[in-house]
C-alpha positions as CSV (number, residue, x, y, z in Angstrom):
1,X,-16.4,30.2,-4.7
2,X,-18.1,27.3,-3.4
3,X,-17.3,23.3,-4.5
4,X,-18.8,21.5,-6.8
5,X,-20.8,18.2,-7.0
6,X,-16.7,16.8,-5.7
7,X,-18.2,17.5,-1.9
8,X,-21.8,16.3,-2.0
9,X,-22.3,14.1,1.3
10,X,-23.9,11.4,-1.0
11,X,-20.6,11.2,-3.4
12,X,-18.3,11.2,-0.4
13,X,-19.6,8.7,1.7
14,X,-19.2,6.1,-1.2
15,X,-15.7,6.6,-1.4
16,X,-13.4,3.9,-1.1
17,X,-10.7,4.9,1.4
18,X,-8.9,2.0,1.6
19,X,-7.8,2.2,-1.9
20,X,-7.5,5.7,-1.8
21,X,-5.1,5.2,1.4
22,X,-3.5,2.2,-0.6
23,X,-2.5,5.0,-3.4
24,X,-1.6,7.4,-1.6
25,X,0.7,5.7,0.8
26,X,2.5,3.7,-1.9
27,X,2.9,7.1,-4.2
28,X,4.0,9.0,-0.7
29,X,7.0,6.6,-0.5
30,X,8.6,8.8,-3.0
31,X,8.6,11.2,-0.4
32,X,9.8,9.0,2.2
33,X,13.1,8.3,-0.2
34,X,13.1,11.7,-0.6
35,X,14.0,12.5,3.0
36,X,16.2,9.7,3.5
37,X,18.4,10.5,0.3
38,X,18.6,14.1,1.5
39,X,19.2,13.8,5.2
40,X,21.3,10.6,5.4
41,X,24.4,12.9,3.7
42,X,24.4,15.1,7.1
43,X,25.3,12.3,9.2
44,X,27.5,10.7,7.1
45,X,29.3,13.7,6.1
46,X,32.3,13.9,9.3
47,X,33.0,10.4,7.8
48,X,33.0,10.6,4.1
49,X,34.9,13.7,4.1
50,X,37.7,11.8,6.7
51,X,37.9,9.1,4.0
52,X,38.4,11.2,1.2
53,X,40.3,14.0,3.0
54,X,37.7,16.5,2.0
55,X,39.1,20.6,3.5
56,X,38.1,22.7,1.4
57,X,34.8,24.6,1.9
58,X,33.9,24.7,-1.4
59,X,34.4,20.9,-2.1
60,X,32.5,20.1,1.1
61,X,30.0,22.4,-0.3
62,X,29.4,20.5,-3.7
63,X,30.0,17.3,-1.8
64,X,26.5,18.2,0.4
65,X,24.9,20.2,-3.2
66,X,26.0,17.9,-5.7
67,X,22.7,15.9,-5.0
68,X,20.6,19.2,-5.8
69,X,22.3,19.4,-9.0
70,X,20.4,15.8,-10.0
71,X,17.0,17.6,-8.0
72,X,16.8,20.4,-10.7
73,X,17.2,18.4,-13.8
74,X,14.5,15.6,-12.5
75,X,12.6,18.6,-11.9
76,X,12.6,19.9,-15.1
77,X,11.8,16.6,-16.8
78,X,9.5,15.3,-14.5
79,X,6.4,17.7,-16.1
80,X,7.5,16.1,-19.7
81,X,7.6,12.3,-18.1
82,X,4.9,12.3,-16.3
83,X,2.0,14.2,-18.9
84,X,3.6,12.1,-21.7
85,X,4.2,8.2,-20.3
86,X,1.8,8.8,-16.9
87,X,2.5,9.7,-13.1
88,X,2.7,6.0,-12.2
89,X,5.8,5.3,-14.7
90,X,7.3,8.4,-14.0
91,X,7.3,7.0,-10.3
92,X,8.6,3.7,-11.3
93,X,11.7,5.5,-12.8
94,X,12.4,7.5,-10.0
95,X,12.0,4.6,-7.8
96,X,15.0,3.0,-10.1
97,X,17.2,5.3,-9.8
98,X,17.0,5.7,-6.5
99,X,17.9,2.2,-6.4
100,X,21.0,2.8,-8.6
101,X,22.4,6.1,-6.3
102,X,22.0,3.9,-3.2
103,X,24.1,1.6,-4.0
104,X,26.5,3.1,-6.5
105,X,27.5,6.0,-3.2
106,X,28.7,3.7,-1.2
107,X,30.5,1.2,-3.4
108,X,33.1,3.7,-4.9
109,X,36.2,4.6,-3.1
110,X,37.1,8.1,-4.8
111,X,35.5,11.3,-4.9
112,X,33.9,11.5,-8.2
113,X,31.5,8.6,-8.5
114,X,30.7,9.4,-4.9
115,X,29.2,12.9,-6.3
116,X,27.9,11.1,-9.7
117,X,25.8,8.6,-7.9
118,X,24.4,11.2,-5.7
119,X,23.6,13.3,-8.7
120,X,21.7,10.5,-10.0
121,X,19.8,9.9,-6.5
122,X,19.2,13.7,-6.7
123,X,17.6,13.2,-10.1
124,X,15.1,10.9,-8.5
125,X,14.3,13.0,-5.4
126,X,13.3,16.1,-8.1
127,X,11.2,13.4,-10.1
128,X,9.9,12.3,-7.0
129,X,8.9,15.9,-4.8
130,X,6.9,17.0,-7.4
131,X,5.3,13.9,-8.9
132,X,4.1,12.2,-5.6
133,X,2.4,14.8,-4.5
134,X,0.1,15.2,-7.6
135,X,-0.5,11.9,-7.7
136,X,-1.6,12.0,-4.9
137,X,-4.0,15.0,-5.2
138,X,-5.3,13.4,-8.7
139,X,-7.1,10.6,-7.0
140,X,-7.9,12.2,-3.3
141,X,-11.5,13.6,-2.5
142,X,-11.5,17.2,-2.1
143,X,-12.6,17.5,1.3
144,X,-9.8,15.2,2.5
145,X,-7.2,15.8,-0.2
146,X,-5.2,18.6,2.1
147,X,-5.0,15.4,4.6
148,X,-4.0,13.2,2.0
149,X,-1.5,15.0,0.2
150,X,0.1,15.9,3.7
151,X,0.6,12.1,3.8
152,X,3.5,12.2,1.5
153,X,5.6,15.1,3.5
154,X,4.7,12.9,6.5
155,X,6.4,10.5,4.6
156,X,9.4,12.7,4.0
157,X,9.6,13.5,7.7
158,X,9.8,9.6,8.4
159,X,12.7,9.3,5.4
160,X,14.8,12.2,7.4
161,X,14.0,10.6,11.2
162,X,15.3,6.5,9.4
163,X,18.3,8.3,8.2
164,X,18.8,10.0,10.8
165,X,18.0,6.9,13.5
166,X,19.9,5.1,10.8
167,X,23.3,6.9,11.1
168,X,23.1,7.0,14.6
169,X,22.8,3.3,15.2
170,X,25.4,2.4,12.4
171,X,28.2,4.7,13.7
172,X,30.3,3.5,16.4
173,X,31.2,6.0,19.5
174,X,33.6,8.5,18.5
175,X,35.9,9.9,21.8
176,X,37.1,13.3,21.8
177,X,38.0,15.2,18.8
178,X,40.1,13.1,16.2
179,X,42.0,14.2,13.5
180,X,41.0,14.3,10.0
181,X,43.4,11.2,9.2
182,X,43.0,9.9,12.7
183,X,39.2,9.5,12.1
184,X,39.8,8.4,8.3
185,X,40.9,5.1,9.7
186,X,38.2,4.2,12.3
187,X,35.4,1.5,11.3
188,X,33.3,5.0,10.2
189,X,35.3,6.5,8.0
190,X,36.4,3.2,5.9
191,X,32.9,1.6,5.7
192,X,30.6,3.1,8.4
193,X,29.0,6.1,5.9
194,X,29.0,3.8,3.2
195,X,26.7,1.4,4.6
196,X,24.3,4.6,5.9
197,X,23.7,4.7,2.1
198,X,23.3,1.2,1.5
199,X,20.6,1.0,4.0
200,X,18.5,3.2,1.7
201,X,18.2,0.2,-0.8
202,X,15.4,-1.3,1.3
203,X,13.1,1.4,0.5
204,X,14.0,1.9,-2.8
205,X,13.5,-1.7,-3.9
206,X,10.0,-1.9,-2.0
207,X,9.0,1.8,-3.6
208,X,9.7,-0.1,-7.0
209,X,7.8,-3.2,-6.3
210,X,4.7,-1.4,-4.9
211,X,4.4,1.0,-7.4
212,X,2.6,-1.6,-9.9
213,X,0.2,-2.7,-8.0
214,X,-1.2,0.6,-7.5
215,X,-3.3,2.3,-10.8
216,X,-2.8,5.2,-13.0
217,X,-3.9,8.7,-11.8
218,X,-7.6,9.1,-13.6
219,X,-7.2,12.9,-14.0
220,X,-4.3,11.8,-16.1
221,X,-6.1,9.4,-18.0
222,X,-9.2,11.7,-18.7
223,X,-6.4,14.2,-19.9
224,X,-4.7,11.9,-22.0
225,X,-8.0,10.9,-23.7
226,X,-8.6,7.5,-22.2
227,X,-11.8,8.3,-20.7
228,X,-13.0,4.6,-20.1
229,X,-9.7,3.7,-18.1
230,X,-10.0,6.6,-16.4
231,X,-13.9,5.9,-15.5
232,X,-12.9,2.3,-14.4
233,X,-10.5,3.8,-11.8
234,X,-13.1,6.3,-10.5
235,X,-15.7,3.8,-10.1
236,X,-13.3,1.5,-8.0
237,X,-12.4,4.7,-5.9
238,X,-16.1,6.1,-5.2
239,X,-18.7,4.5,-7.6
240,X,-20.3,5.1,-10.7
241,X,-22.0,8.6,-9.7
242,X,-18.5,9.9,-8.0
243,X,-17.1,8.7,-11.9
244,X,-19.7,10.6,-13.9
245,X,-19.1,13.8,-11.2
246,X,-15.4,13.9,-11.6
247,X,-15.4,13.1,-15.7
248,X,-17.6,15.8,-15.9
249,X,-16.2,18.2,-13.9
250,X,-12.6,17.4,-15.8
251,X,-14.6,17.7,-19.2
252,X,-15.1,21.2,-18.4
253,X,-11.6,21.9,-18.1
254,X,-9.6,20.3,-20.5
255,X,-12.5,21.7,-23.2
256,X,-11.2,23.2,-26.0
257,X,-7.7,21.6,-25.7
258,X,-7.0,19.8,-28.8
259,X,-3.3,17.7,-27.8
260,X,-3.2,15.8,-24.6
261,X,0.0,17.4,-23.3
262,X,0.9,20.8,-22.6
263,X,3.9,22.6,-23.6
264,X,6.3,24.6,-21.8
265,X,5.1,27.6,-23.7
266,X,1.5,26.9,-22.9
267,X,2.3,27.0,-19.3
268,X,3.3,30.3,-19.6
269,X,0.5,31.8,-20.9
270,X,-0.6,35.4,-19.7
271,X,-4.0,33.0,-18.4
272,X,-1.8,31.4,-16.0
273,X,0.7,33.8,-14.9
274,X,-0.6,34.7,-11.9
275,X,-0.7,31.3,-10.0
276,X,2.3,30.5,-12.0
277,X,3.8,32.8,-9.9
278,X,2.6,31.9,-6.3
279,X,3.4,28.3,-7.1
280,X,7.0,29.3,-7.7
281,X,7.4,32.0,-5.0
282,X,6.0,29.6,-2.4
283,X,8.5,26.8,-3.5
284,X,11.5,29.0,-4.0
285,X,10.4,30.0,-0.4
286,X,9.7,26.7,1.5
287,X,13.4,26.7,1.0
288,X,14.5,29.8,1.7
289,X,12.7,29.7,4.8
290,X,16.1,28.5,6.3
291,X,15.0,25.3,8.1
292,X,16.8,22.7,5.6
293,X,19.8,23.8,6.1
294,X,19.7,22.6,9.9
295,X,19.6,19.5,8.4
296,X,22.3,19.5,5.7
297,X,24.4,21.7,8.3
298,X,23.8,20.1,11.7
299,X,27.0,19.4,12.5
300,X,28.4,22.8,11.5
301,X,25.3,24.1,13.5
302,X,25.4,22.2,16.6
303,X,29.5,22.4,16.2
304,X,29.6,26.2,16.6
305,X,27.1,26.0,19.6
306,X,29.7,23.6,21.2
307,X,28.6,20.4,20.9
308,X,30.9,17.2,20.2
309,X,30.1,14.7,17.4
310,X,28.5,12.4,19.7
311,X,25.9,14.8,21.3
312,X,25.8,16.2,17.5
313,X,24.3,13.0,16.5
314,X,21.9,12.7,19.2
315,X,20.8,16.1,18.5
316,X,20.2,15.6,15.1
317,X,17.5,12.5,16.2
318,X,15.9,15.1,18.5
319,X,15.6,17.3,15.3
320,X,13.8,14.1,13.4
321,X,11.7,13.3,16.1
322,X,10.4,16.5,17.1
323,X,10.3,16.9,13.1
324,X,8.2,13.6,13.3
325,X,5.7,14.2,15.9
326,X,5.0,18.3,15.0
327,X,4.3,16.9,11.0
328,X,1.8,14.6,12.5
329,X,0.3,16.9,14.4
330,X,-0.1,18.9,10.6
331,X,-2.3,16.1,9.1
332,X,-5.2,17.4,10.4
333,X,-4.8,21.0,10.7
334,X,-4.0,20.9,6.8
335,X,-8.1,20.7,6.5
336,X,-9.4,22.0,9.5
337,X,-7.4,25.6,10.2
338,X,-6.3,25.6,5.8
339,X,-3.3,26.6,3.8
340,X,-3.3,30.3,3.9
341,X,-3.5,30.5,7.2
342,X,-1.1,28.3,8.5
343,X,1.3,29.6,5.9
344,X,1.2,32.7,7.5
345,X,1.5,31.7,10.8
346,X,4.2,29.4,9.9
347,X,6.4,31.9,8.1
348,X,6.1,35.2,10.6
349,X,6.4,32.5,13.5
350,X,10.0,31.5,11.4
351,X,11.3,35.2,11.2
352,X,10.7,35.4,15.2
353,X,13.1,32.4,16.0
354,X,15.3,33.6,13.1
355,X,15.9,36.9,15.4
356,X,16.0,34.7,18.5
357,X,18.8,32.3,17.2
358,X,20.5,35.7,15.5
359,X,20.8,37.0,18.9
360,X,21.5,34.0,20.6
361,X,24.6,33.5,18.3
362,X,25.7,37.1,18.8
363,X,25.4,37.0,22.2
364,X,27.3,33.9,22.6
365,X,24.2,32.5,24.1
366,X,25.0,28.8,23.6
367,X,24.7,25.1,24.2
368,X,20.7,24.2,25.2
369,X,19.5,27.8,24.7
370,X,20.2,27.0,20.6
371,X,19.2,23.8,20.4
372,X,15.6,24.9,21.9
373,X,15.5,27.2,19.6
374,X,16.7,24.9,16.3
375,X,13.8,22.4,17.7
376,X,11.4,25.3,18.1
377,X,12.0,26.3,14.6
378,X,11.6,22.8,13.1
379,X,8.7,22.0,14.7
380,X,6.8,25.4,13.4
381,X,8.4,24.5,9.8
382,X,7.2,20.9,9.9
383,X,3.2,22.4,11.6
384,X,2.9,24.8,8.3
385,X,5.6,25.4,5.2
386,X,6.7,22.0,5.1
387,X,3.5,20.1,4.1
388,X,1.6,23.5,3.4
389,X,3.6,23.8,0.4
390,X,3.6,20.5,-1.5
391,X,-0.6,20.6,-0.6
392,X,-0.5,23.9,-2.5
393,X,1.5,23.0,-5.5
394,X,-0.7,19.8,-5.9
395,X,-3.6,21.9,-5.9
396,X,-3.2,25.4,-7.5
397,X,-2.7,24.9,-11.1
398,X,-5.2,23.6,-13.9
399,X,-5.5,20.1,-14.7
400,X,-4.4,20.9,-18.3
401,X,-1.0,21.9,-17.1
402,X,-0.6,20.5,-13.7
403,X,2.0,18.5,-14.5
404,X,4.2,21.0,-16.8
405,X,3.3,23.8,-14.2
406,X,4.6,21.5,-11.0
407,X,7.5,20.9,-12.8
408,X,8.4,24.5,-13.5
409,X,7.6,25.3,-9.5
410,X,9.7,22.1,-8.4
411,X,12.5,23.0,-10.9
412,X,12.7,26.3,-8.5
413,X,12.3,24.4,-5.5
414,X,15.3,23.1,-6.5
415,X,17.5,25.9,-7.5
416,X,16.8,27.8,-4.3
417,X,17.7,24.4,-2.4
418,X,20.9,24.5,-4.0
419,X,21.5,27.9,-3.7
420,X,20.9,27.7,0.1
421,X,23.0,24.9,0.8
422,X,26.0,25.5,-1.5
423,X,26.0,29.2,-0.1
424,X,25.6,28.4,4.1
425,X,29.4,27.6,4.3
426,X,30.0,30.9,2.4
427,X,27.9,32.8,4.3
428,X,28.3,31.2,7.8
429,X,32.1,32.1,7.1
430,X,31.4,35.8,6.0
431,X,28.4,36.9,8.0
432,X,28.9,34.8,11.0
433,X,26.0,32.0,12.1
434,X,24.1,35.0,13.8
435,X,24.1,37.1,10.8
436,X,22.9,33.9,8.2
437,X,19.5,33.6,10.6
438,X,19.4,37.2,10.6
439,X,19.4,36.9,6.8
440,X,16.9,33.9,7.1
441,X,14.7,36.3,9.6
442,X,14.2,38.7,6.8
443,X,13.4,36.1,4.4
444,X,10.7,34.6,6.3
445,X,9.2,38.3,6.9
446,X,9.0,39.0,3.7
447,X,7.6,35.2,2.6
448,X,4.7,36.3,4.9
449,X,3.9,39.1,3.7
450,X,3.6,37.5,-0.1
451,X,1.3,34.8,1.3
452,X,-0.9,37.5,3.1
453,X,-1.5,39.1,-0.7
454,X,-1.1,36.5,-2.9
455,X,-2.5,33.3,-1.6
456,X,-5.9,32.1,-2.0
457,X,-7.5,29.2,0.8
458,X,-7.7,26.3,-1.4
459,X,-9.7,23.7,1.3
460,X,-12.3,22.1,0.6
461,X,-12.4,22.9,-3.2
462,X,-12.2,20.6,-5.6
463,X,-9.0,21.2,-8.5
464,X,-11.6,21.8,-10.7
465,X,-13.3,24.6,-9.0
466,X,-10.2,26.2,-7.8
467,X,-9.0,26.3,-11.8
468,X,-11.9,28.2,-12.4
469,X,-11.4,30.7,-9.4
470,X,-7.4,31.4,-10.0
471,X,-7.5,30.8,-14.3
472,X,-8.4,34.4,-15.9
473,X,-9.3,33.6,-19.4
């Protein structure tokens, strides 16, 4: 189906950029706490657990999950915040309690605030992953809005490489191997990891600060019935005739809808079943696809492949940085080679690695061979799912239940995030690092072959006209 009056030459030349870049930017620093929040824990996990003699597998487990717990429930609530007080308070919120979890981590000296704090940070991160993103898409132009909405997992990737960078520069050399209790009394494991999680104030105070000056998303507005605000914002984006476009266009769908907000039952409706679906299958599997657990699990990773906690630590910065430069090599390929494609390509390129790191791991192929390998992997993940996925989900459900719908696939995001780090201990323990990648190899086969018959190229098209292509009334 082609575009609508969204991608006239006219109507795109008068758009603002700046202020769209301004938006975007500012909403995308949800994402950039997002990686920060998730990946600083990795590095700062040899010391916390030192400090509160942390053994067992299963309490190292929810020490590293805990955080997930807080990602599902601010998933689920994010759809009712965000279509009932707006996209830009929701992000003010999350920005808060972000705020609160940095500090509250690191100020605690036993176990169970430690976990409660990070809940709390984990509440903002599900707020966050799915709200950013649609923000985001709300007030791009549809020929740039696969660019734009790429933005904000570029942002992620730059949260993951300041933690990591972060954690390196904060902790002091460690020599040899130290004891548990030996290495509970260095500088790192008294006040070294806490002040990796202090750091993460900075952010969090500036994401709060900045969100106010930005406005309200204007496909919210329209929704919520306040057309004229809504008009004002369009007209400072691309002028009066890109306004009268857009209103129209989101006239069309949100006719015949008599509340502003949509229900959890509404979203379920046989109508939208179908892309209900793929939005949740694609987030369930952007997890599954096995690469985040190199970064919750690097030191168990690089650990078993033989490396000390000093070269651990430098390896995890070469995971950031290649993470880094391979997502900003994705910014442009987002619009140029589109989604379906590079999903493919990014999830059968996965299961090959998968089977490579398998083998290497069975073999007892160690040491450099791996950590090509774990780089390799990143950088395909960071090319393709990685932003792919957040572009999709911004994009593939109706303006009437966008937000409802995101937060339903987020909330399974989520869920398979936990899953797949509380489980790696278990099955790193049972089936051996070579037969967890196995495992992920499969998942990543199968992943492709749902994208080759399930999803649609959304480039190019505005939201409007892809409603009207995946909707069945």
């Amino acid at each position: 189906m082609s575009d609508t009056s969204m991608s006239s030459p006219a109507l795109n030349s008068s758009i603002n950029m700046k202020l769209v870049w301004l938006i975007c930017l500012v909403a995308a620093c949800g994402g950039l706490l997002f990686g920060y929040d998730w990946v600083v824990i990795g590095g700062a996990k040899p010391f916390y657990e030192a400090y509160f003699g942390i053994t067992d597998p299963f309490l190292s487990g929810w020490a590293m999950s805990s955080a997930l717990v807080g990602c599902v429930f601010g998933a689920m609530i994010s759809g009712y915040l965000s279509d009932g007080i707006g996209r830009k308070p929701t992000l003010i919120i999350a920005a808060i309690l972000f705020t609160v979890s940095a500090w509250g981590t690191a100020w605690f000296d036993t176990f169970s605030p430690f976990v409660i704090f990070r809940i709390v940070g984990g509440v903002g991160i599900g707020i966050a992953s799915g709200i950013s993103p649609v923000f985001i898409a709300e007030v791009s132009p549809a020929d740039r809005r696969g660019k734009m909405v790429a933005i904000n997992q570029f942002t992620i990737v730059i949260g993951i490489l300041a933690a990591q960078i972060v954690n390196l520069m904060i902790a002091e050399p460690v020599n040899g191997t130290p004891s548990l209790e030996e290495l509970a009394q260095t500088w790192n494991g008294q006040m070294g990891w806490r002040y990796m999680f202090w750091a993460e104030l900075v952010p969090a105070v500036a994401f709060f600060l900045l969100m106010f000056i930005v406005p309200e998303s204007p496909r919210y507005l329209a929704k919520s019935g306040k057309i004229e605000q809504a008009r004002k914002v369009l007209v400072k984006i691309g002028g009066e005739d890109y306004a009268k476009a857009t209103l129209a266009e989101i006239e069309v769908t949100l006719r015949g809808s008599e509340e502003n907000k949509a229900s959890f039952k509404e979203t379920l409706q046989p109508k939208y079943r179908t892309v209900l679906i793929i939005g949740v299958v694609l987030a369930a599997f952007q997890q599954w696809s096995g690469t985040n657990v190199i970064f919750n699990y690097a030191q168990e990773i690089f650990a078993s492949a033989g490396f000390d906690i000093d070269s651990t630590l430098k390896s995890i910065v070469a995971t950031g940085s290649i993470n880094f430069l391979a997502t900003i090599i994705a910014l442009p390929l987002v619009d140029k080679i589109g989604r379906r494609r590079l999903m493919i390509i990014g999830s059968a390129g996965l299961a090959l690695i998968y089977l490579g790191m398998a083998f290497a791991y069975a073999t007892g192929t160690l040491g450099m061979p791996v950590l090509m390998l774990v780089l390799a992997a990143i950088a395909i993940y960071a090319i393709t799912l990685a932003p792919v996925t957040w572009v999709l989900l911004s994009e593939i459900f109706p303006n009437r239940i966008r937000g409802m719908a995101v937060s339903i696939a987020t909330f399974s995001l989520w869920v398979a995030c936990f899953l797949l780090t509380y489980t790696f201990p278990l099955l790193n323990a049972s089936l051996g690092a070579s037969g967890s990648f196995g495992l992920y190899c499969i998942i990543c086969a199968c992943g492709c072959i749902f994208v080759i018959k399930n999803v649609p190229e959304t480039k190019g098209v505005s939201l409007e006209a892809l409603e009207k292509k995946l909707v069945k009334e």
